[in-house]
NUTORBA-285752 format. One record per atom (N, C-alpha, C): residue in three letters; x, z, y. Coordinates in steps of 0.001 Angstrom, whole numbers, plus 500000, padded with zeros to 6 digits. Atoms other than C-alpha are relative to their C-alpha. Layout:
# NUTORBA-285752
ALAXZY/...
***
This chain:
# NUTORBA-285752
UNK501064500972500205/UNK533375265207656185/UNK499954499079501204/UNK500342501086498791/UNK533272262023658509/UNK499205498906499378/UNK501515500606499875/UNK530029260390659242/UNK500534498579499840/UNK500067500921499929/UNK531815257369659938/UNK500797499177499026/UNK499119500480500575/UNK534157256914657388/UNK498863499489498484/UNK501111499909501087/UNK530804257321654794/UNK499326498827500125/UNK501001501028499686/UNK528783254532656552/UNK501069498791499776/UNK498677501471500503/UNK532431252211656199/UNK499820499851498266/UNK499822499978501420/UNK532092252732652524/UNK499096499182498872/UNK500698501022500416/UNK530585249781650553/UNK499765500903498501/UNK500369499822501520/UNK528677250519646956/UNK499591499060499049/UNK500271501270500589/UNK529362247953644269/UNK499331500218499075/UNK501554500337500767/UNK526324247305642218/UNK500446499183498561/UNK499975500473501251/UNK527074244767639974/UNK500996498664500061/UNK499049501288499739/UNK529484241764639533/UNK499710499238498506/UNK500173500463500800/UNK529932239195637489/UNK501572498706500210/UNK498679500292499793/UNK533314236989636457/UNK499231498376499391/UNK500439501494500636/UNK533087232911636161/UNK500460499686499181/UNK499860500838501047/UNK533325230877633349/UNK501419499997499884/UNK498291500493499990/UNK537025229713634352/UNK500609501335500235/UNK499355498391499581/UNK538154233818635314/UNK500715499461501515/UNK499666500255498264/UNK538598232034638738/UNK499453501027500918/UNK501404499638499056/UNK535897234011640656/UNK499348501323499422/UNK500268499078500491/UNK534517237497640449/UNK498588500214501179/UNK501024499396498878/UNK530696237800642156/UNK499674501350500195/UNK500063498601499265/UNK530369241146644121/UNK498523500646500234/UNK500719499283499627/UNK527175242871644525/UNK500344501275500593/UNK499336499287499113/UNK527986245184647523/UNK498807500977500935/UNK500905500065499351/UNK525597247486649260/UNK501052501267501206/UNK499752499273498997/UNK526330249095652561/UNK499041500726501245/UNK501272499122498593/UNK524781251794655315/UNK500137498898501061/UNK499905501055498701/UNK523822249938658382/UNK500447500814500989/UNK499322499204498686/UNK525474251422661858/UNK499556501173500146/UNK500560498936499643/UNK522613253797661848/UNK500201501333498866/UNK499611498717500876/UNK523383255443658499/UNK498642499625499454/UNK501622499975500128/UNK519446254694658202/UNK499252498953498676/UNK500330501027500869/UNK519357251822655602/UNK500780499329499157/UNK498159500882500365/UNK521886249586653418/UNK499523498579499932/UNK500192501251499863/UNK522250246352653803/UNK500873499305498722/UNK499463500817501255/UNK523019244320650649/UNK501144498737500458/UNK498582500533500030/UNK526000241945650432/UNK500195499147498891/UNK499877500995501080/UNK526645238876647853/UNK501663499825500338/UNK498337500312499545/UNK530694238361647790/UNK500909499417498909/UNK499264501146501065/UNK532618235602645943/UNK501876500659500263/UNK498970498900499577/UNK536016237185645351/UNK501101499450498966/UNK498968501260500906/UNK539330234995644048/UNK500801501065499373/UNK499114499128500608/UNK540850236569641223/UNK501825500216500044/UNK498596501276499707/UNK544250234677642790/UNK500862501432501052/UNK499366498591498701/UNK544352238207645455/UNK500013498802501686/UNK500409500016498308/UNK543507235988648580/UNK498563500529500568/UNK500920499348499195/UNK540672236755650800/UNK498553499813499355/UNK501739499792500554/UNK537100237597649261/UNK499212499227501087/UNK501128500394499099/UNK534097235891650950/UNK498656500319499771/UNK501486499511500098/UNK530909236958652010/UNK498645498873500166/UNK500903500780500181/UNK527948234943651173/UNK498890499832500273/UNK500756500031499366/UNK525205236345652108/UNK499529501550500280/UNK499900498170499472/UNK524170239788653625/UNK498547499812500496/UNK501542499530499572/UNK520622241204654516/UNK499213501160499346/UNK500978498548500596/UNK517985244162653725/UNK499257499290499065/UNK500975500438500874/UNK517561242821650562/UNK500653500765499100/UNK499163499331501463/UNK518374244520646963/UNK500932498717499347/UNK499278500822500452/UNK520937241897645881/UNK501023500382498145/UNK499423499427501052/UNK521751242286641908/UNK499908498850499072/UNK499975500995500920/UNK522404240445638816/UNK500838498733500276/UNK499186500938499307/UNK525029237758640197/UNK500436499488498754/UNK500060500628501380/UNK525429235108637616/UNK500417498341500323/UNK499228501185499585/UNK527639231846637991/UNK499473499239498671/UNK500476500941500981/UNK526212228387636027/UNK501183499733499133/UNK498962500392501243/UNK528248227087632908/UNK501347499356500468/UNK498669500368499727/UNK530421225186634572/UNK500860500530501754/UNK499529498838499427/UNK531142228237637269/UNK499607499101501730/UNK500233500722498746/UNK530226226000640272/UNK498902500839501274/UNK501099498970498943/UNK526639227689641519/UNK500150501505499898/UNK500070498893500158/UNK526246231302641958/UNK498494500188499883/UNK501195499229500241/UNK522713233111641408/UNK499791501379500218/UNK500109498501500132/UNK521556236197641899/UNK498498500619499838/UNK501916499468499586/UNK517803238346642264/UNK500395500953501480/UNK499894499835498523/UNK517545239018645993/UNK498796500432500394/
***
């Protein structure tokens, strides 16, 4: 059992794929350093296999991630 390998370990929540299958939004939640809390995570993520990006992160519940019709905005409940 390692403490630290548990707190590295992200828990995905919920996603959602854009309009064009360009784009896959991430709902991500993770322990904070202390183990003591998780810190939520929003993450735009190219279905192409280059580098995911993080959007926005904080002690918030971040769920429901939901891209407009023509896949441009993202949304979520935060």
């Amino acid at each position: 059992f390692d403490v630290d390998a548990l707190i590295a370990l992200g828990r995905l929540s919920e996603q959602a794929l854009s309009p064009d299958g360009r784009w896959v939004a991430a709902c991500v939640h993770e322990l904070d350093a202390d183990g003591a809390a998780y810190i939520g995570a929003l993450w735009r993520v190219p279905m192409d296999g280059s580098a995911a990006e993080r959007l926005l992160e904080g002690r918030f519940d971040d769920r429901a991630p939901a891209f407009d019709p023509h896949g441009l905005l993202l949304a979520g409940v935060f």
